[in-house]
N, C-alpha and C positions, 0 to 999 in steps of 0.2 A: 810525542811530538816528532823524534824522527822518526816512527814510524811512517806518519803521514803524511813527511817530508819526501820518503822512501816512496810511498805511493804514489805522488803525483809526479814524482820524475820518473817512474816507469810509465807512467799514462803517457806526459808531454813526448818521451822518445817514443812510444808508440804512433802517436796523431803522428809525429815528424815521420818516422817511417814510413804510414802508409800513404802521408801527403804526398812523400819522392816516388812512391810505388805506384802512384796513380799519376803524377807528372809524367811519369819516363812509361805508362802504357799507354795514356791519352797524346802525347806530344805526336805529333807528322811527322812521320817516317817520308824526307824529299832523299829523289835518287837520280841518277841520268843513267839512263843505257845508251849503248850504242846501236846504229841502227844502219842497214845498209839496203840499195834500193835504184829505181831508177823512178825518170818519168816520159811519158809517151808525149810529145805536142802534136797539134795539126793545125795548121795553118790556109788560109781559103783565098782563091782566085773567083776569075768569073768561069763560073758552070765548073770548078774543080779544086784538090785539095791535096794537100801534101802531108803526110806524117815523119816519124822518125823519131827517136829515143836522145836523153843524154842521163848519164850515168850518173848516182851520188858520188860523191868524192867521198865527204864524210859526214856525219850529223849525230845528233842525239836527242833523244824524246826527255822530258821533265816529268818525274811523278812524286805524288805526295802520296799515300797511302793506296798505291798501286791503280792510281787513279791516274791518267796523262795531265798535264798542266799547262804543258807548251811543250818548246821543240826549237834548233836550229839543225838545218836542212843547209851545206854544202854540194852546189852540182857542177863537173868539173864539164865546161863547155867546150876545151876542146875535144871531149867523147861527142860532141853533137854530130848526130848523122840524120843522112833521110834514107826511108826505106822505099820509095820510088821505086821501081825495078828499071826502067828503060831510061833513066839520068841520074841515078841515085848520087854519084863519085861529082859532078860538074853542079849539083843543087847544093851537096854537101858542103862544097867550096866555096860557094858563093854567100851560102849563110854564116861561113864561119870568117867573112870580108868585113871590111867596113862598110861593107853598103846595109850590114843587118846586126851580127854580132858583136863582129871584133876581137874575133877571142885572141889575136897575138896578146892585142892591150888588157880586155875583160876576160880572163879565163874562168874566172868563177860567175855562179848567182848563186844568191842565199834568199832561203825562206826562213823569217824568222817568226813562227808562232809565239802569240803575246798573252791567248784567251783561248779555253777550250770551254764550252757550253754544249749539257746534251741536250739532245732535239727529245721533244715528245712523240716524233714519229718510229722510233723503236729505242732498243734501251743500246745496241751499237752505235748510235747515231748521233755525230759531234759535229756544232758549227765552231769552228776555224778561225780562229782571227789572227792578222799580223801583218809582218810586213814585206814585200817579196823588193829585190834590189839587182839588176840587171843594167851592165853597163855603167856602175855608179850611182843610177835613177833607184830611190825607193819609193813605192808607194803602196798604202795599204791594201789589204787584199781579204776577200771573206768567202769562205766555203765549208760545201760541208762531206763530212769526211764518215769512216763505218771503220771503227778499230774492234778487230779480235780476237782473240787466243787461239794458236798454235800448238799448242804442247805449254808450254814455257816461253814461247816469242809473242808477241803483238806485233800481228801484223792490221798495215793502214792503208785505205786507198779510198780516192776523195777527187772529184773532176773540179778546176777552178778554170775562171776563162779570164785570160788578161783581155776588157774590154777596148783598151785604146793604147796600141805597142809604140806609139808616137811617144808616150810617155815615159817612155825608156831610150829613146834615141836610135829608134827604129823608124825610121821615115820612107826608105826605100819606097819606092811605087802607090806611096797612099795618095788616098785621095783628099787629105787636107794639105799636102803638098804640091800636088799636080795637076791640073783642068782633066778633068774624067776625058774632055774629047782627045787630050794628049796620050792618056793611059790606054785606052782601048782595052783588048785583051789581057794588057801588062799589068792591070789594075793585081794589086793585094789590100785586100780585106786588114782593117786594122785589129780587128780580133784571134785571138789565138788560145786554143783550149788545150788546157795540160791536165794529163791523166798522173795521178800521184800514187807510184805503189812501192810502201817502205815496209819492211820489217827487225825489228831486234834481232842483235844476233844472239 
């Protein structure tokens, strides 16, 4: 009788064993890196177009089993420049005024990824979901992005186009604020495409 007592409490700590031994190798492994980067915008007139960079401040990607998840995206807008050559110093200032940015009062914007989904159009290939917040204004945002390995870094880069910058408190010169025959030349386009290129450090 204690033998067989003997027996099956070696069995039951076995099953326990390898229950915890196959919890703790099947469980997600979640982790954040840190990740540093900038992004390219360009913004559109009539018959022409303006570029220029602003720099991550700081951020970090989400993974679960070395998998991306999401991500927040700090970008520090008084880095916002334009690379114009023939006005670059007098555009630069003027975007970083009230009449566009504001960065005395807004110095940051944040991307915050909520969904990452891959595309069947390759196996680097990720649509993007979340929420992008400029000037206080958030609104959701979707794109799709091509993360790859480095060595050891993942690096990400993904074009999103903010289709209506009125929605951030960007009003300047559009044309849902102004009669087009007032705007003339001065018209800006409410679209503005940003080029996203981050990598782990």
């Amino acid at each position: 009788m204690k033998k067989n007592i003997l027996i099956a409490a070696i069995m039951m700590a076995s099953v326990v064993s390898f229950a915890k031994e196959k919890t703790t190798t099947t469980k997600e492994v979640i982790k954040n890196q840190d990740v540093t980067g900038q992004i390219k915008w360009t913004g559109y007139g009539v018959g022409k177009s303006h570029d220029g960079t602003v720099q991550l401040k700081s951020g970090s990607i989400e993974m679960k089993n070395d998998m991306v998840t999401g991500g927040t995206f700090v970008f520090d807008m008084a880095s916002l420049n334009s690379t114009k050559f023939d006005y670059s110093e007098k555009l630069t200032g003027h975007l970083k005024s009230a009449d566009f940015f504001n960065v005395e009062k807004f110095n940051t914007a944040t991307l915050k990824i909520t969904k990452v989904s891959a595309l069947k159009s390759g196996a680097n290939a990720f649509e993007m979901t979340g929420d992008l917040t400029i000037k206080d204004k958030t609104n959701p945002i979707t794109f799709n992005a091509v993360i790859t390995k480095d060595g050891a870094k993942l690096k990400a880069a993904g074009s999103v186009e903010i289709k209506d910058r009125t929605k951030y408190d960007i009003v300047y010169n559009s044309k849902q604020f102004s009669a087009l025959s007032k705007l003339g030349d001065k018209l800006i386009e409410d679209n503005i495409k940003i080029d996203i290129d981050v990598m782990t450090k």
